[in-house]
MIBALUM-436111 format. One record per residue: residue number from 1; x, y, z of N, C-alpha, C, O in turn. Coordinates in Angstrom, 3 decimals. Example, Ala and Ser with C-alpha at 12.3 -4.5 7.8 and 13.67 -1.06 7.14 Angstrom:
NODE,vexlum,n_xx,n_yy,n_zz,ca_xx,ca_yy,ca_zz,c_xx,c_yy,c_zz,o_xx,o_yy,o_zz
NODE,1,13.190,-5.690,7.800,12.300,-4.500,7.800,13.200,-3.300,7.800,14.236,-3.319,8.465 $
NODE,2,12.850,-2.250,7.080,13.670,-1.060,7.140,12.900,0.030,7.870,13.409,1.138,8.039 $
***
This chain:
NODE,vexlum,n_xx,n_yy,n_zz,ca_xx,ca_yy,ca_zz,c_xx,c_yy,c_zz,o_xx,o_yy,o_zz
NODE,1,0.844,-1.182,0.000,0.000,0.000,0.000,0.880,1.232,0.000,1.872,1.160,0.725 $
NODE,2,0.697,2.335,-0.674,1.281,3.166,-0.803,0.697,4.704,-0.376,-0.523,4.864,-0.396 $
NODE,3,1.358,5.550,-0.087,0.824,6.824,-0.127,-0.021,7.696,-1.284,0.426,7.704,-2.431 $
NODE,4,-1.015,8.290,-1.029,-2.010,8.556,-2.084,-1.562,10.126,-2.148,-1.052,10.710,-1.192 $
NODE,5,-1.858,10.788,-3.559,-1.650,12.129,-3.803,-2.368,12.623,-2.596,-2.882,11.732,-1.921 $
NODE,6,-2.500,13.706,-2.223,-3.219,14.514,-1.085,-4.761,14.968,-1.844,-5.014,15.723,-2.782 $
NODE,7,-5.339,14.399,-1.246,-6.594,14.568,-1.790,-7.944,15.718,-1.497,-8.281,15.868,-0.323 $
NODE,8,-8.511,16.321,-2.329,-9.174,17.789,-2.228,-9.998,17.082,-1.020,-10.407,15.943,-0.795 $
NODE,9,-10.044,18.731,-0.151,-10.601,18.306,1.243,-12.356,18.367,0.528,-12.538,18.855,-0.588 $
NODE,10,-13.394,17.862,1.277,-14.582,17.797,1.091,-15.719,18.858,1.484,-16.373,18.827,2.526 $
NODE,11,-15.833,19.798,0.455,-16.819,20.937,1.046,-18.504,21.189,1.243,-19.460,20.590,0.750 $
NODE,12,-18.441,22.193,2.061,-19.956,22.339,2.042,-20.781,21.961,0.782,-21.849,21.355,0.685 $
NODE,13,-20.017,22.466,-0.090,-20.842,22.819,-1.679,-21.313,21.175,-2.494,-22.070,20.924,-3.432 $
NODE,14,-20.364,20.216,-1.517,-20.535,18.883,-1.828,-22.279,18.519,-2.421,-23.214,18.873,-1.703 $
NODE,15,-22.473,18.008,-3.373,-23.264,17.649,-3.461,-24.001,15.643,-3.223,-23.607,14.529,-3.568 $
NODE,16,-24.901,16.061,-2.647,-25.065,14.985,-1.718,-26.968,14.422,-2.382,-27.988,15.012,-2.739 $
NODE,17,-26.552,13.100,-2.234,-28.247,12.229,-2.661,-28.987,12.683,-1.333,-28.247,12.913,-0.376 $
NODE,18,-30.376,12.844,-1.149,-31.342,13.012,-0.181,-32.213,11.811,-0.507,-32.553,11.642,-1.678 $
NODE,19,-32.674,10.806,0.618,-32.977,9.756,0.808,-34.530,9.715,1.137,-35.169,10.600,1.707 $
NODE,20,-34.888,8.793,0.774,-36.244,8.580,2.392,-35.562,7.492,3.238,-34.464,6.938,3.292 $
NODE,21,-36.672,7.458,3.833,-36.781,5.890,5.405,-36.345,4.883,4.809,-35.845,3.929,5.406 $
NODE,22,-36.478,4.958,3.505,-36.120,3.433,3.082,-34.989,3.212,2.065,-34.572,2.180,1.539 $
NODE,23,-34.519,4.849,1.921,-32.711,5.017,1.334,-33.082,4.923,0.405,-32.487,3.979,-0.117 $
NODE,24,-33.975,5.451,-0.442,-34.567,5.708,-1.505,-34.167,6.869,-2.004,-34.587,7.885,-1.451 $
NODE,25,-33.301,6.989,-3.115,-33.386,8.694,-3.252,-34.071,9.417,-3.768,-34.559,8.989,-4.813 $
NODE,26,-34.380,10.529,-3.434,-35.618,11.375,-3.756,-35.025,13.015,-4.214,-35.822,13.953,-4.245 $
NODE,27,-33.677,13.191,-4.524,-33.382,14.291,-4.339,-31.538,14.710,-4.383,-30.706,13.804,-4.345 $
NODE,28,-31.258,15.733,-4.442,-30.470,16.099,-4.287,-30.261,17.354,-3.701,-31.081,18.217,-4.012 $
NODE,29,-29.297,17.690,-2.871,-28.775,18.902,-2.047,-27.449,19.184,-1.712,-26.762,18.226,-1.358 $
NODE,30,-26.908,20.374,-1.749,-25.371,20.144,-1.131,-25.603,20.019,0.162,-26.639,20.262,0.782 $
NODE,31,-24.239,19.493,0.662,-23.993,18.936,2.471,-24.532,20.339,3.495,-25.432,20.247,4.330 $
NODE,32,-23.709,21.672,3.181,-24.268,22.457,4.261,-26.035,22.834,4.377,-26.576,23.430,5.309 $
NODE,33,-26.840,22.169,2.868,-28.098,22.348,3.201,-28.759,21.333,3.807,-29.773,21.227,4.496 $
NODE,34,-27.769,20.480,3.295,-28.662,18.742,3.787,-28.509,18.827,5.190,-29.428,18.325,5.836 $
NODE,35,-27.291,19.495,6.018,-27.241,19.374,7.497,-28.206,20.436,7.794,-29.167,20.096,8.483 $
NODE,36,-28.139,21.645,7.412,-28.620,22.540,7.726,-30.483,23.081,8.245,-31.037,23.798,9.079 $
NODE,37,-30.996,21.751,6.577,-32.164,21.617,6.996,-32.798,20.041,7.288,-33.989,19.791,7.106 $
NODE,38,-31.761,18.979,7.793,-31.983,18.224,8.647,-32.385,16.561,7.471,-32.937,15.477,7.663 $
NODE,39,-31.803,17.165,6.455,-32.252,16.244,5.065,-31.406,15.047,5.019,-30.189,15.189,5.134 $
NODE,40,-31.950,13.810,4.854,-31.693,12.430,4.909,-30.918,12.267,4.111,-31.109,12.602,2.942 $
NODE,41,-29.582,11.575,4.634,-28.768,11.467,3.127,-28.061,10.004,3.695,-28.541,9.027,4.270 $
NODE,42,-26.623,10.371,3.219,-26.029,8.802,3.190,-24.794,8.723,3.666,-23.882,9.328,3.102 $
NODE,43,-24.599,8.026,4.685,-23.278,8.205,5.218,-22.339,6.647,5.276,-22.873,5.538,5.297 $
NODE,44,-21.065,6.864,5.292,-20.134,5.541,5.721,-19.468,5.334,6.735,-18.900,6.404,6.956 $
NODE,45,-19.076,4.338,7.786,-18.482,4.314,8.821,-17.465,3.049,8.491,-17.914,1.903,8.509 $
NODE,46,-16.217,3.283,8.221,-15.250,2.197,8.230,-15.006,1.729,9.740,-15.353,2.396,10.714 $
NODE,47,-14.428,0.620,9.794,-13.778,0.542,11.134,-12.302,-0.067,10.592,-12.436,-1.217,10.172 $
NODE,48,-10.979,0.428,10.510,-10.142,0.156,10.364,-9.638,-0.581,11.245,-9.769,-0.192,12.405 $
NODE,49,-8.822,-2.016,10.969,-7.600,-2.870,11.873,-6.231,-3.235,11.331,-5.922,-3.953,10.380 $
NODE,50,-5.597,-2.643,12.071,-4.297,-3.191,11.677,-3.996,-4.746,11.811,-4.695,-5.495,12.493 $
NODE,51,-2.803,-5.180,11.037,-2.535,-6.604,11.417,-2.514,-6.943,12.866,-2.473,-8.154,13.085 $
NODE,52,-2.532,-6.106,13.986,-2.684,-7.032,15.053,-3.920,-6.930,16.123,-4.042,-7.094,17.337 $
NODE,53,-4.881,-6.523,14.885,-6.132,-6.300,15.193,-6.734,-5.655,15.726,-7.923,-5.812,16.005 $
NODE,54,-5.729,-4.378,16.110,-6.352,-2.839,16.887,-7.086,-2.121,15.799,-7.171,-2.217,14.575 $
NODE,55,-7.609,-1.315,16.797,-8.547,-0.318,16.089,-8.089,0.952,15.674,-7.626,1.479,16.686 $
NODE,56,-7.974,1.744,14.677,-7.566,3.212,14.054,-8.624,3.694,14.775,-9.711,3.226,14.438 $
NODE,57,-8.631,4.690,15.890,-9.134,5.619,16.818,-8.117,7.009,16.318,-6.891,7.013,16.215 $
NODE,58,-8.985,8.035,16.082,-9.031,9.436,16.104,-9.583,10.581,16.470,-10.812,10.575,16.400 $
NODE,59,-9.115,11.518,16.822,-10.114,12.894,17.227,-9.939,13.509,16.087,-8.880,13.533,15.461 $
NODE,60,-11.103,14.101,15.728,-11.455,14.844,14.803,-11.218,16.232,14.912,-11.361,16.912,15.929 $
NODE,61,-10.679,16.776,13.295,-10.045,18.258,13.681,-11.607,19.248,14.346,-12.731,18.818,14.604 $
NODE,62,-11.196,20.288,14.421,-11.952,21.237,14.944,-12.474,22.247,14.005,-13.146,23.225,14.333 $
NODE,63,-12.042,21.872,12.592,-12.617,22.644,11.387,-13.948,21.673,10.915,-14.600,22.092,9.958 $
NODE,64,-14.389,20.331,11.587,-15.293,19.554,10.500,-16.511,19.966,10.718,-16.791,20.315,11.864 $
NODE,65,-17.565,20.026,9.632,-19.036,20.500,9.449,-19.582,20.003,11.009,-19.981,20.834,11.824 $
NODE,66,-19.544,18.624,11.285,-20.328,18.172,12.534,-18.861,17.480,13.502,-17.721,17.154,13.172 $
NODE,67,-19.513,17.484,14.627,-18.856,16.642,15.305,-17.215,17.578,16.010,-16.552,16.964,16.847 $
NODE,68,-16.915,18.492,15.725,-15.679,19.041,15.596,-14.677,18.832,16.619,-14.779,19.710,17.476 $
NODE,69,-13.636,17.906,16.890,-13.131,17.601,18.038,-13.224,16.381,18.674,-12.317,15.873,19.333 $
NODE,70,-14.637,15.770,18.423,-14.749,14.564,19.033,-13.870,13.371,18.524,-13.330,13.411,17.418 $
NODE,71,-13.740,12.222,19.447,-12.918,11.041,19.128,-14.025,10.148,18.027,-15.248,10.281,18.042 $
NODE,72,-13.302,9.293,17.165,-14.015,8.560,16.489,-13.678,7.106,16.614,-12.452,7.017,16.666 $
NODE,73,-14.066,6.303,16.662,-13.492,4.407,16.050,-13.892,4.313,14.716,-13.739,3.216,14.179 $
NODE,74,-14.332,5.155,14.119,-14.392,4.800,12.185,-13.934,5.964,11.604,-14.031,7.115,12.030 $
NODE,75,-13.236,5.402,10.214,-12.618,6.879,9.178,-14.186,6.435,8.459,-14.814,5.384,8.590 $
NODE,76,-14.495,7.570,7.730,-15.205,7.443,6.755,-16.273,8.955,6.738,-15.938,9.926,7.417 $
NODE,77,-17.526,8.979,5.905,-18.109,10.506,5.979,-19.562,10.181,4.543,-20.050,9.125,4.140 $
NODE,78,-19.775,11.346,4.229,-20.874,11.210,3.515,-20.256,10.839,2.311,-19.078,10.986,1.985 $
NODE,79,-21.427,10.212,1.526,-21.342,9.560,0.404,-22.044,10.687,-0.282,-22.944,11.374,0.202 $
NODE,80,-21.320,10.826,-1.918,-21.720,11.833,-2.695,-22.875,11.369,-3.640,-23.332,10.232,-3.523 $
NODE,81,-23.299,12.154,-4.479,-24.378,12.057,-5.276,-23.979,11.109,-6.121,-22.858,11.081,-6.629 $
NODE,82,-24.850,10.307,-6.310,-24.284,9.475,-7.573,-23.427,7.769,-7.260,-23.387,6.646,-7.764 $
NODE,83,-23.000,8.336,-6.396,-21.914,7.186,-5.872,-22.680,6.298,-4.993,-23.689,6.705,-4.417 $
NODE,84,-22.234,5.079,-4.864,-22.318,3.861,-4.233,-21.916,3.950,-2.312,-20.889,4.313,-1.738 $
NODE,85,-22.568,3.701,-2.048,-21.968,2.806,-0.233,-20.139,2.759,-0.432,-19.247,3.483,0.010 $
NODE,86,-20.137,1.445,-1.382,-18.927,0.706,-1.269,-18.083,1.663,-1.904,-16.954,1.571,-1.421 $
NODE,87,-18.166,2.704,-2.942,-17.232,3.864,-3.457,-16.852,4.658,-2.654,-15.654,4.897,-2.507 $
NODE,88,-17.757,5.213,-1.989,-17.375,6.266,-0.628,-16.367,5.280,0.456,-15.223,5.701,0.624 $
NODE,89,-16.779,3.961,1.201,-15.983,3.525,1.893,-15.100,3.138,1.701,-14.167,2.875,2.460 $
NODE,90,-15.236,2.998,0.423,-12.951,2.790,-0.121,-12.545,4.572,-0.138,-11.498,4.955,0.383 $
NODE,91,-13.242,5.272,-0.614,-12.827,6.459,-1.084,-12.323,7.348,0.355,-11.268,7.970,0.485 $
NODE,92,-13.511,7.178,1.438,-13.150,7.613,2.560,-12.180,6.821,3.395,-11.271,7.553,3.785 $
NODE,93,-12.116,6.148,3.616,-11.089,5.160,3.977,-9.635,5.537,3.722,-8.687,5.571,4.506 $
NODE,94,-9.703,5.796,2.496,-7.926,5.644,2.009,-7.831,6.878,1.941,-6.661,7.186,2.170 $
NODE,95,-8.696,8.087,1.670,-8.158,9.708,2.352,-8.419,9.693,3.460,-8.217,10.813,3.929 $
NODE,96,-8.741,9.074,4.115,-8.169,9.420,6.089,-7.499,8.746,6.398,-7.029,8.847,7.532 $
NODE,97,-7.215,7.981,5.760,-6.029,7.123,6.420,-5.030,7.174,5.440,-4.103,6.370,5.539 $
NODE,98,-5.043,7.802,4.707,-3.831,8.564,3.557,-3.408,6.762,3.244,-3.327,6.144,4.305 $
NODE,99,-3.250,6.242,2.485,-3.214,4.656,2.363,-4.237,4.367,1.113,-5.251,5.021,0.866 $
NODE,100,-3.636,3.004,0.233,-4.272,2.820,-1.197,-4.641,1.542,-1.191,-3.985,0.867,-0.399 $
NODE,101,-5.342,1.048,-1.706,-5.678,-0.511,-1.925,-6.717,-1.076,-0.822,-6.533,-2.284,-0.674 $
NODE,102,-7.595,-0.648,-0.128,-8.172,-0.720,0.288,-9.475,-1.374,-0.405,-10.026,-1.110,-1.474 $
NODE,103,-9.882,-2.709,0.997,-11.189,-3.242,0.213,-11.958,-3.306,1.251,-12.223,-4.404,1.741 $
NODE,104,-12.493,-2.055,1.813,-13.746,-2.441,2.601,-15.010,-3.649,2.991,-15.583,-3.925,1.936 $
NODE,105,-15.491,-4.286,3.945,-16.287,-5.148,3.659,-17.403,-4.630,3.989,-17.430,-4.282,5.170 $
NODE,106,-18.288,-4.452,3.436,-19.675,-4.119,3.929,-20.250,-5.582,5.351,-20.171,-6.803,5.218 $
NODE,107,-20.798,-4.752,6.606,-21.388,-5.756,7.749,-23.220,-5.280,7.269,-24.058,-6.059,6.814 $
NODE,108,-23.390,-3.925,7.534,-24.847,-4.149,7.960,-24.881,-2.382,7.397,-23.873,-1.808,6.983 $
NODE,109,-26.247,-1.739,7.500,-26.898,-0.599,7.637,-27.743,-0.293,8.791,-28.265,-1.137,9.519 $
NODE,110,-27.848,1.083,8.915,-28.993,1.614,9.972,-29.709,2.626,9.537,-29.727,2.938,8.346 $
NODE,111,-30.244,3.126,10.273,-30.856,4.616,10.103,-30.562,5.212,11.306,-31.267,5.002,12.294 $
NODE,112,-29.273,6.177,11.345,-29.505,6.927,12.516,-29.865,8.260,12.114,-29.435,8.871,11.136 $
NODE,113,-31.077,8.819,13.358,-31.631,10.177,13.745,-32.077,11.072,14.852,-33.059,10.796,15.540 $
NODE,114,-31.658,11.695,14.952,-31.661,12.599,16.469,-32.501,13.909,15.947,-32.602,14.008,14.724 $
NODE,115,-32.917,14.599,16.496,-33.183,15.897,16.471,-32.542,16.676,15.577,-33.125,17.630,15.061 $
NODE,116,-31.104,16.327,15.247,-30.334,17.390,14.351,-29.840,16.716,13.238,-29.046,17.295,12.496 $
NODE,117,-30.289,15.276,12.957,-29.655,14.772,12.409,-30.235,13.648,11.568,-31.242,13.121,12.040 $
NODE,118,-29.816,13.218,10.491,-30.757,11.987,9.910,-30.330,11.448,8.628,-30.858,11.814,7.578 $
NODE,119,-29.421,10.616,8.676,-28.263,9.453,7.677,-28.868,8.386,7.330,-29.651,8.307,8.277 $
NODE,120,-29.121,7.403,6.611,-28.459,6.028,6.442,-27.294,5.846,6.418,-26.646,6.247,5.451 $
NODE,121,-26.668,5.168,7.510,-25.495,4.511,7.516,-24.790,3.228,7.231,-25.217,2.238,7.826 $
NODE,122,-23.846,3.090,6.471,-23.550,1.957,6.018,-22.321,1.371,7.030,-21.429,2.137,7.394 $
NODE,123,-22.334,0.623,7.253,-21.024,0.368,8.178,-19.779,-0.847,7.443,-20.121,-1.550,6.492 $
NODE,124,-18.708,-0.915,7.896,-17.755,-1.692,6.789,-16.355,-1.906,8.148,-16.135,-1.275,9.182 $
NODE,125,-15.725,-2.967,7.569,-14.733,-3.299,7.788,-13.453,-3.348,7.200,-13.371,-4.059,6.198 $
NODE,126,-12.276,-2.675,7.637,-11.263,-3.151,6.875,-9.778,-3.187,7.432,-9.447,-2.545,8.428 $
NODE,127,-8.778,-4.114,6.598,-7.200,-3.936,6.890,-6.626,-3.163,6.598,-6.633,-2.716,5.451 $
NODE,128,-5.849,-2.686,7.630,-4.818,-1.717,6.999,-3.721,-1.323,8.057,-3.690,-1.334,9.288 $
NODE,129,-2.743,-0.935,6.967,-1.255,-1.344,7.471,-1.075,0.040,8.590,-1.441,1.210,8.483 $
NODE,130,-0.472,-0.568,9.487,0.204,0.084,10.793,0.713,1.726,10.323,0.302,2.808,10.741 $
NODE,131,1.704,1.430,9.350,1.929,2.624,9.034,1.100,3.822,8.405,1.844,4.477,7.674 $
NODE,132,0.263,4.150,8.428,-0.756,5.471,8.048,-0.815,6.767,7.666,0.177,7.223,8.234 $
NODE,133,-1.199,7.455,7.218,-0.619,8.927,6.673,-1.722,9.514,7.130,-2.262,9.874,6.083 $
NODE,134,-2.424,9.853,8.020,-3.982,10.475,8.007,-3.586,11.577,7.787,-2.463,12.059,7.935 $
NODE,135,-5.165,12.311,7.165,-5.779,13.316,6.236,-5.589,14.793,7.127,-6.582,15.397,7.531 $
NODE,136,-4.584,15.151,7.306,-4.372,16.477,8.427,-5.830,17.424,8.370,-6.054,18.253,9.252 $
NODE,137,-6.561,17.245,7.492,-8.063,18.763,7.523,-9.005,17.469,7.983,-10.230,17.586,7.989 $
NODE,138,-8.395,16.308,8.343,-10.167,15.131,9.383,-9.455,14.961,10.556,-10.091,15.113,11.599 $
NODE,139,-7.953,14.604,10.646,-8.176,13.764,12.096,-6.194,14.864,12.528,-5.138,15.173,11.976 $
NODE,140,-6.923,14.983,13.850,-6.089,15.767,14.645,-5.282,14.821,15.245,-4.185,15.329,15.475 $
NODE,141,-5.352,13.441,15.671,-4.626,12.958,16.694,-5.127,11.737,15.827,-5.877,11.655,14.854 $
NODE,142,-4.269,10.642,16.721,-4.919,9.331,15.890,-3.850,7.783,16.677,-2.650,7.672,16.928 $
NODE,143,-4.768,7.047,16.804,-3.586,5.746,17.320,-4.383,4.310,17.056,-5.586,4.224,16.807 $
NODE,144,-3.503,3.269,17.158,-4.269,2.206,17.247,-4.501,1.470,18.393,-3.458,1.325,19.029 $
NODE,145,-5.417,0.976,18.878,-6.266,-0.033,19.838,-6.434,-0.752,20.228,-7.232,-1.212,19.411 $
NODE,146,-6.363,-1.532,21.043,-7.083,-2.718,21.274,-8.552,-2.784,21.447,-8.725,-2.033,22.407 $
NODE,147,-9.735,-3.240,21.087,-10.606,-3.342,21.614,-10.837,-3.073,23.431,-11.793,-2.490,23.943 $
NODE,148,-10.019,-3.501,23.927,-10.056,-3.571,25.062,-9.899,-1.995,26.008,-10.522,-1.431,26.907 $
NODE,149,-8.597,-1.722,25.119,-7.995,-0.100,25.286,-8.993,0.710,25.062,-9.227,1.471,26.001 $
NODE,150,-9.877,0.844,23.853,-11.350,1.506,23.541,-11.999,1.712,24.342,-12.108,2.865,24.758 $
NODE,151,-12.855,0.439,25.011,-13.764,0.096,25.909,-13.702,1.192,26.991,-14.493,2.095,27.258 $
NODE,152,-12.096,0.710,27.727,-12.011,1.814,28.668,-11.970,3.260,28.111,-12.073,3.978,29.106 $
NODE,153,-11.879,3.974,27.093,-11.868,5.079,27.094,-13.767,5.703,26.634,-14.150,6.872,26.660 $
NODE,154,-14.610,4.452,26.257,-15.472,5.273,25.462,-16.827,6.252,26.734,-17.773,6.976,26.425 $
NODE,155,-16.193,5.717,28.484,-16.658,6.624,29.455,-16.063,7.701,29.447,-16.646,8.689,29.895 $
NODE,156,-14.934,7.793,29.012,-13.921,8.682,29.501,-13.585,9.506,28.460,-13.086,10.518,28.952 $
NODE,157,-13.617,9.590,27.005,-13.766,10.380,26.333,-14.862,10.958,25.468,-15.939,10.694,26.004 $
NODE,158,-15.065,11.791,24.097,-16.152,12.263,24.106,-16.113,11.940,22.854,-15.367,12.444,22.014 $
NODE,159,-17.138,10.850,22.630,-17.113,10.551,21.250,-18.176,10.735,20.022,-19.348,10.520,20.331 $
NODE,160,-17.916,11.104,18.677,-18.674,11.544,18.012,-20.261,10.056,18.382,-20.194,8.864,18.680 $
NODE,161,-21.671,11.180,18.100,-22.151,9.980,18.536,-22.862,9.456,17.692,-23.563,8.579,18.197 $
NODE,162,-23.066,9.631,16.242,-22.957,8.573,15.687,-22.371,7.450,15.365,-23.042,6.433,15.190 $
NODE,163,-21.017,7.463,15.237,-19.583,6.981,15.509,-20.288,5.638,16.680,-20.563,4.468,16.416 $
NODE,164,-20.383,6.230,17.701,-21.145,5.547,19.381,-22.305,4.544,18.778,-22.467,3.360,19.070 $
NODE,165,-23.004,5.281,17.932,-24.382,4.406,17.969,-23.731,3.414,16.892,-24.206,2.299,17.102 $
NODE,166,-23.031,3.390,16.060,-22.732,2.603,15.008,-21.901,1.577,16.012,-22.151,0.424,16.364 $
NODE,167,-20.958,2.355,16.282,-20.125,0.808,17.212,-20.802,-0.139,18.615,-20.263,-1.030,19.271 $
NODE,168,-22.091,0.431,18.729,-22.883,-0.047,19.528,-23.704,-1.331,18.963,-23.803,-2.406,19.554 $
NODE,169,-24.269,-1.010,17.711,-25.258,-1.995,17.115,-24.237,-2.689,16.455,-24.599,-3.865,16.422 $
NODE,170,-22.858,-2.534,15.770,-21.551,-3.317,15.955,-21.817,-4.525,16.676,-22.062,-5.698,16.393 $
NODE,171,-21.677,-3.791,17.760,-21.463,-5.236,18.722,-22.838,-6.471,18.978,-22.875,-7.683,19.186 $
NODE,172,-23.431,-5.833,18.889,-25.171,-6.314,18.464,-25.022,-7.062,17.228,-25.004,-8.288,17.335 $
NODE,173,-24.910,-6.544,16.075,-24.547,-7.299,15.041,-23.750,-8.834,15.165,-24.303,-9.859,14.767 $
NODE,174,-22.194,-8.833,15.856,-21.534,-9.706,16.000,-22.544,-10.636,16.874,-22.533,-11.860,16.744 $
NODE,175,-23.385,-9.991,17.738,-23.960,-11.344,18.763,-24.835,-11.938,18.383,-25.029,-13.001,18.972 $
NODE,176,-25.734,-11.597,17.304,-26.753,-11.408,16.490,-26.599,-12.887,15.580,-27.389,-13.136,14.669 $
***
């Protein structure tokens, strides 16, 4: 795997699919309207592991549309107009984790929605090598994990919470 050109950061002006309940698309909007007026769109959550099976954990810079600062357990972000689940989670994947060859596995979907908020989320798995280049305009800090190491921090730090609800039904999934 190699280092990838530096790749254009992702803007408001992004244009983004608008969904229904059933991830149907019905629409199109750019990202600062789709957040802005609370419009259903489409998001990806990788969970990266290195070969010795830790987790890529990051805090997020303090410039991002949502979330700004918080810790994450997945690289990944909205999926653009036009594009696929599985395009965005290779695509997001290998610009945050600056890294090429990436093959995401798709596990499951949800619908998460809060008051401010309202995605289909796709969730995915993947390998990737120890050494990493992350995306300096997504992730401020960054290390790898043990599952175990996580656990204890996810009282103790402040984590994006979709990020939370995805690695929650995660674990639901596996017991499932």
């Amino acid at each position: 795997m190699t280092t990838p050109q530096a790749p254009q950061p992702r803007s408001a002006d992004e244009l983004l699919d608008i969904v229904d309940t059933e991830d149907r698309v019905v629409g199109q909007a750019r990202r600062a309207e789709a957040y802005a007026r609370r419009l259903r769109h489409r998001c990806v959550f990788v969970l990266a592991r290195d070969e010795q099976d830790r987790i890529f954990v990051h805090r997020r810079t303090a410039g991002k549309l949502v979330f700004p600062s918080l810790y994450d357990m997945f690289v990944g972000g909205v999926v653009g107009a036009g594009e696929s689940y599985d395009e965005a989670a290779r695509r997001e994947a290998e610009e945050e984790l600056g890294v090429t060859g990436l093959s995401p596995t798709p596990l499951f979907r949800f619908l998460y929605e809060t008051a401010e908020h309202s995605w289909w989320s796709a969730v995915y798995e993947t390998r990737t090598p120890v050494t990493v280049a992350p995306q300096v305009e997504e992730v401020a800090w960054h290390s790898f994990l043990t599952e175990a190491e996580l656990a204890q921090r996810l009282g103790d730090w402040q984590w994006v919470p979709d990020g939370l609800a995805a690695w929650q039904r995660l674990a639901l999934w596996r017991t499932s």
